[in-house]
N, C-alpha and C positions, 0 to 999 in steps of 0.2 A: 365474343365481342365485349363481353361485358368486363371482361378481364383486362380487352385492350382500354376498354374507355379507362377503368382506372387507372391503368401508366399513364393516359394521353391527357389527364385531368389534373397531373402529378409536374407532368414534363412541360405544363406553360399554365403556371398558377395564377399566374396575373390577368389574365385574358378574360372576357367576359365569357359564361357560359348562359345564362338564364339572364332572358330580356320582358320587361312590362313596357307598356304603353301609360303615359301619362293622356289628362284627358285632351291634350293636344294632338295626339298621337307619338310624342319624340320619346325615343328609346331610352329606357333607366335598368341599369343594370342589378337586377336582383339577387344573381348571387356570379361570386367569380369560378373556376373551374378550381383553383386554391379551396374556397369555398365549399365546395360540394366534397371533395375528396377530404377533408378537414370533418366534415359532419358526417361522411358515409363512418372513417373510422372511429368516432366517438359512438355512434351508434351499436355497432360489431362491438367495441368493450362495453359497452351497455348490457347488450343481449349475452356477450359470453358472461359478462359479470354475475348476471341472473340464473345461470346454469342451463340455459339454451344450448344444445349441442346439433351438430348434423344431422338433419333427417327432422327434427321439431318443427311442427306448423306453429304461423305466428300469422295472427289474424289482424288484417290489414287496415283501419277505416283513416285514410289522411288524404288531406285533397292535394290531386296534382300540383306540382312545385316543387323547389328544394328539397323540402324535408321527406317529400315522398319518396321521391330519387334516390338519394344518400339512404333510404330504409333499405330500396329494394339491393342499392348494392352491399349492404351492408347483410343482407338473407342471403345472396349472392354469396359474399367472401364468405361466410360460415358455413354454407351447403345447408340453411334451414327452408323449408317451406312458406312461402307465403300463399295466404289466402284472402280474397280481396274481400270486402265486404263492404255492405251499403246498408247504412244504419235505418237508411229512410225507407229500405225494402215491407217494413212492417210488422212488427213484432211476431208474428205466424210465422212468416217468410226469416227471419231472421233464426229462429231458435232454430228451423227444420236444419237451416244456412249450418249454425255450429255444429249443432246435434253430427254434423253429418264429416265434418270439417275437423271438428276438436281439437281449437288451437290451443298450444299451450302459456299463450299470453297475445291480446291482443293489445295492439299499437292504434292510438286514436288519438286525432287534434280535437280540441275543442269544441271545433265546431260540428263533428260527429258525434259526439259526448250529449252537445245541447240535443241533438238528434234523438238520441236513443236513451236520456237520460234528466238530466238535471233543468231542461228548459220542459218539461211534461205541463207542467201548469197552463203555459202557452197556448203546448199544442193540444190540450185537453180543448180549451178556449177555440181553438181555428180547427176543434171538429177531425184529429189525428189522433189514430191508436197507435202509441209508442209504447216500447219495452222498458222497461228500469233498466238503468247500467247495470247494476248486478247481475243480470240477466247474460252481458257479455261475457263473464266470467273474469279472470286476472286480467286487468287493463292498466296500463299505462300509457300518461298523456305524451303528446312528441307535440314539442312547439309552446307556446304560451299557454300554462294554467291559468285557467278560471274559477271561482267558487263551484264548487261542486263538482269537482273533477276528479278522476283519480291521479294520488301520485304522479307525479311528474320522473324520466326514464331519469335515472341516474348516468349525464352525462361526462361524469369526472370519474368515470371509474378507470383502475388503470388501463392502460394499455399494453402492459406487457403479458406475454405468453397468449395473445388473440390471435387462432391459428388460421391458419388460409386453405380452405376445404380442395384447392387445388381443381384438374380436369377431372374430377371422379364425375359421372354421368349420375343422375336421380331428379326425381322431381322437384320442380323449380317455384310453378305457381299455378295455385286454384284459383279459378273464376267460374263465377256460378252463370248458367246461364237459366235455360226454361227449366220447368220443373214446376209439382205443387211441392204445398208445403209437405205433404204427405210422402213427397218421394221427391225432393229435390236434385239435380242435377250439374253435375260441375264439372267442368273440363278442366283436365289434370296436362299439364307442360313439360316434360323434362328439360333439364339443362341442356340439352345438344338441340329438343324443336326449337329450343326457347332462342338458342345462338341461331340458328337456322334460318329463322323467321324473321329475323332481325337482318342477317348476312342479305336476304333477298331485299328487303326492303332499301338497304344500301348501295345494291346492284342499280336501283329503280332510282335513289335520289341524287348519288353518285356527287353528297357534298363535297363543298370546297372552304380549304381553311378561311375562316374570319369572313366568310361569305355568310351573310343570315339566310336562315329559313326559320317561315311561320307557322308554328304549330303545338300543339298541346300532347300528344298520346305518346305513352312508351315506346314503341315504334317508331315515331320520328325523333325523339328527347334520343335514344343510345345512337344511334348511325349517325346523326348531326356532330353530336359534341363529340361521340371518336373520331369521327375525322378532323375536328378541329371548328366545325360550325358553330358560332352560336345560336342557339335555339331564342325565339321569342313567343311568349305566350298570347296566343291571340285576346285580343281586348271581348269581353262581354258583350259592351254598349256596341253596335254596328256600325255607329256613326265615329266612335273613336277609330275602332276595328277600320272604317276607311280612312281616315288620316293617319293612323298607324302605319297602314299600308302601302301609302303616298310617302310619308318619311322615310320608313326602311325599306322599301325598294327588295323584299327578299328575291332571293333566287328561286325558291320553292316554295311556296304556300299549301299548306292541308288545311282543307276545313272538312268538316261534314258540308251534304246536299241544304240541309236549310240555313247552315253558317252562311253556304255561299249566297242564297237567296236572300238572306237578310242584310249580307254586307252590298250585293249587287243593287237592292234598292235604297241604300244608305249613300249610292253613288261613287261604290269604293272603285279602283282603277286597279288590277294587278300587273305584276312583270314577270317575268319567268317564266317557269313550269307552274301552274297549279294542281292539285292532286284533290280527290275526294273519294269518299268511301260510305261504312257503317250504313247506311242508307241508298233508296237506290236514285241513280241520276241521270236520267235523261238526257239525248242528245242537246235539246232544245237547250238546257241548262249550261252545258257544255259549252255552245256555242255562244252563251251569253257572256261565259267568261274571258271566252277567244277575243269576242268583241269588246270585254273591256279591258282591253291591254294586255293578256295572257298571251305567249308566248304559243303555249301548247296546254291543252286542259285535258286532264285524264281519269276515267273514272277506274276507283280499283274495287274489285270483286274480293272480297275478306270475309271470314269467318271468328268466330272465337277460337274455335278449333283450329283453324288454317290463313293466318295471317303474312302475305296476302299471297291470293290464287293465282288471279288474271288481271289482266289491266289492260284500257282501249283509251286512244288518242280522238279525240271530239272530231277528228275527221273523218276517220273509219267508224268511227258510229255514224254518222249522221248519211254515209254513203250505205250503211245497211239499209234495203228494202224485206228482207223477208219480215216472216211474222217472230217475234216476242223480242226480246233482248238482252242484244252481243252485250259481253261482260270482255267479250279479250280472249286471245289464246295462253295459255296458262305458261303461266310464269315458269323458269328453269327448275327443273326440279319436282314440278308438280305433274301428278298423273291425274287424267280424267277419265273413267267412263261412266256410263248411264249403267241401271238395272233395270230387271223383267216391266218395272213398272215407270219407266221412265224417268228415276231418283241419279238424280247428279251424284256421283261417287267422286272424292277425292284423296291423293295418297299422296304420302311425299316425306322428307328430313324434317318438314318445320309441323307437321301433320301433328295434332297432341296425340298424346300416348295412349290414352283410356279417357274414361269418366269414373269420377272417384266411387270405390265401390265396384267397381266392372272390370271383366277383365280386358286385357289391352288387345286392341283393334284397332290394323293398318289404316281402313279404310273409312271413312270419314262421310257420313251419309247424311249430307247436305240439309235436305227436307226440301229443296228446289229441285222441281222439273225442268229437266233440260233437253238438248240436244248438242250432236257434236258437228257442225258442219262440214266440207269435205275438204278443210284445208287444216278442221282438229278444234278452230274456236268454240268455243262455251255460248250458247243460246240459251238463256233462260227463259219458261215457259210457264213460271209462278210458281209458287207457292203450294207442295201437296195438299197442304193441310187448309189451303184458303179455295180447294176447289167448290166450286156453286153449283149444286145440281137442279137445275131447272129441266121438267119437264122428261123426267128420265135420262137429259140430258146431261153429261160432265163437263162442264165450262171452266177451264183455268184462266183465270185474268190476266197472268202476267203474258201468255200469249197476245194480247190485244191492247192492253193498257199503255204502251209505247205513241199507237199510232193515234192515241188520244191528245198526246202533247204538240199541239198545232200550235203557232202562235199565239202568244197572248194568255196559256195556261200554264200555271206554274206547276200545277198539281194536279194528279188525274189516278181514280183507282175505281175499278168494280166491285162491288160488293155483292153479298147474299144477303136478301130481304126473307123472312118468313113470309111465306105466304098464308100463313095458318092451315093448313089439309099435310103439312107435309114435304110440300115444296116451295119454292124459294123464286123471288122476283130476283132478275139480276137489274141492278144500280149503277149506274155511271155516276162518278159523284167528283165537279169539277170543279177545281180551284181555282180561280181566275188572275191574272196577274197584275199589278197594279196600273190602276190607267184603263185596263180590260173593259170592252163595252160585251154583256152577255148574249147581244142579239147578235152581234157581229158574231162572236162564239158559237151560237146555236147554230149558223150558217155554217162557217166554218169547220162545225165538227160533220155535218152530216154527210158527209162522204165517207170520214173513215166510220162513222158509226152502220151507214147502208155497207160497206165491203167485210162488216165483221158476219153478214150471213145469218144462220141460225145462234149464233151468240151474241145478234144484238139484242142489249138493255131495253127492258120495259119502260127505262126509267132515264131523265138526265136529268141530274140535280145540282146547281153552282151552288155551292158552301166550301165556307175554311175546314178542311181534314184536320180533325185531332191527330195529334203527335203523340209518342209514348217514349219512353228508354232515354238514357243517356244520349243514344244517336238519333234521338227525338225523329222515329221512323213512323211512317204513316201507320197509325191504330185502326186493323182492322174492324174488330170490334166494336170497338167507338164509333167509326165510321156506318156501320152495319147500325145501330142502335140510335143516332141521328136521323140517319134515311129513314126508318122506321116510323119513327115521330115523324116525321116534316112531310113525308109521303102519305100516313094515315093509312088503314086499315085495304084503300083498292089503290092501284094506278090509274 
């Protein structure tokens, strides 16, 4: 696909490809599809200029946009490696990052630079342990240089004899996911999961030329603009973000679950399809978006490794009664079973190939308990790794944490509390939604808290859930460590 985007970026140069929001909301066109295909191959004779060949990792720090785009296609036409990195990971978390990665030139704006480099005075001041740039090894800046940056990429290099790495199959791109610093972890993508995963996502959003959709991730950015869509990047501010949304009228909207809650109370209105993922999203959420103007609201089940699995329509969620939660029957292509221990297993063409370092393996072991219902959908039943053992008992949260979202809560999770001897209080720990009265809530919840059985909470506690990650997901941990404090030493 990414072969076709560059014909399709060639074949109507004029046309807007990348959209901003002024803070009216009204569309400004930030780069034209001319534009991007113009800076992808300045890039490619940049990197071949440098003596970058096929199969080279090139370590990635530049913020979605433009110039990120035109990199990846520009790693893309050469056949090199890219590996993504996040300056702001931590100088621990980063060195393990290279160490492990070993690109042979990393690619950084500015504002990744000030990150991990030349703004240290800063962030010494606001109490941040950062790396020195040199620490990233061979960098060059992409985009506007700043005092104290490196070299800026040599974009006038020729362009003749920059060859085109053609269908050969190989790895495409690293992204780190968990891991310590001690043994970090990376999911590795060939060129065919990497078309793969992309081919499925296009099946799902099934653009149309000169038709917007709204959205920021690589994933929506390549299927949009090869079909002809332009992409517009969702505003920051929420409240832009809903007059943005009111102006362009997209056809398709992606946010993440708390994009949507924050533009939902900013009073935004959608139209189309809207789509959500990276986090989880509950019916209730769903329905809120149905109700503001959304056409049809779908949450998608994705992975790093497997982008995307399954996906469910805000209607078939909200008519599921059993226990945990429907994620979807899995997308064409995708194979699902469970193991001995109840580990969601998933296989498939868009499947990543390995983890860097390891050798390669079909099957893709989620870290989510599941089950397969009798028509094949995906049940999630939490998180292995967040089960709470109270009591000799095993408690997995995400089996129950559904039936928590009643009216009125936007956010709902179980935790494990130490109990000090050993075992562990379980936590209800509820977010309330703007407007929310908490007595009306306490009432409200206690039906489905009486039907959870021997896995009702010792505990309900209304507080804001810390967020973590890029897809700012609810922080177990965090969550676990508030409770703590706020609850004190008994229930």
């Amino acid at each position: 696909m990414l072969d076709r985007l560059d014909h399709a970026l060639r074949s109507r140069p004029e046309r807007p490809a990348l959209l901003t929001a002024t803070r009216t909301g009204a569309a400004r066109v930030r780069a034209t599809r001319g534009e991007l295909a113009e800076l992808s191959d300045a890039f490619a004779a940049a990197l071949h200029a440098r003596g970058l060949r096929a199969g080279d990792t090139v370590g990635v720090a530049v913020r979605p946009g433009p110039r990120a785009l035109a990199v990846l296609l520009a790693l893309w036409r050469l056949g090199l490696r890219g590996a993504v990195l996040d300056p702001g990971a931590g100088p621990d978390v980063l060195r393990a990052r290279l160490a492990l990665a070993r690109p042979s030139l990393v690619l950084a704006d500015a504002a990744a630079q000030a990150v991990a480099g030349w703004a240290r005075p800063l962030a010494r001041r606001a109490g941040l342990a950062l790396p020195d740039l040199a620490e990233l090894g061979p960098v060059a800046t992409v985009g506007p240089r700043l005092p104290g940056c490196a070299p800026a990429l040599d974009l006038a290099a020729s362009r003749a004899g920059v060859p085109v790495h053609g269908d050969h199959d190989g790895d495409a791109v690293i992204v780190f996911t968990s891991g310590t610093t001690s043994r970090p972890r990376a999911v590795v993508h060939t060129r065919s999961s990497l078309a793969a995963g992309m081919a499925t996502v296009a099946s799902l959003f099934d653009a149309v030329p000169d038709q917007p959709v709204l959205g920021g991730t690589f994933f929506v950015l390549v299927p949009s603009l090869t079909c002809g869509a332009p992409v517009a990047l969702p505003a920051r501010d929420p409240r832009v973000l809903a007059r943005q949304l009111h102006r362009l009228r997209p056809r398709d909207t992606y946010l993440t679950p708390p994009g949507l809650r924050d533009a939902l109370d900013a009073g935004a209105r959608f139209h189309g399809r809207v789509w959500t993922g990276s986090a989880p999203a509950d019916a209730a959420l769903l329905e809120r978006v149905r109700g503001a103007g959304a056409a049809r609201a779908w949450g998608v089940y994705a992975l790093t490794e497997l982008f995307p699995a399954a996906a469910v329509e805000a209607r078939e969620k909200s008519a599921f009664e059993g226990p945990g939660d429907l994620v979807g029957t899995p997308l064409p292509g995708v194979l699902a079973r469970t193991d001995a221990a109840g580990q969601l297993l998933l296989s498939g063409a868009a499947a990543r190939q390995r983890y860097l370092g390891e050798e390669p393996d079909p099957w893709v072991r989620t870290g989510d308990r599941a089950r397969l219902d009798g028509t094949g959908r995906i049940v999630l039943e939490g998180r292995c790794k967040d089960m709470v053992l109270r009591r000799a008992e095993n408690i997995y949260p995400g089996l129950y944490e559904p039936a928590l979202h009643v009216p009125g809560v936007e956010l709902a999770v179980l935790v494990g509390v130490p109990a000090g001897d050993g075992d562990e209080r379980l936590v209800a720990v509820v977010q309330p939604g703007r407007g929310a009265n908490e007595h009306g809530l306490r009432s409200a919840l206690s039906g489905p808290l009486h039907r959870m059985g021997t896995a009702r909470p010792d505990a309900l506690l209304f507080a804001r859930i810390p967020l973590s990650g890029r897809s700012r997901k609810p922080d177990r941990a965090a969550t676990s460590a508030m409770a703590a404090q706020r609850l004190g030493p008994t229930v």
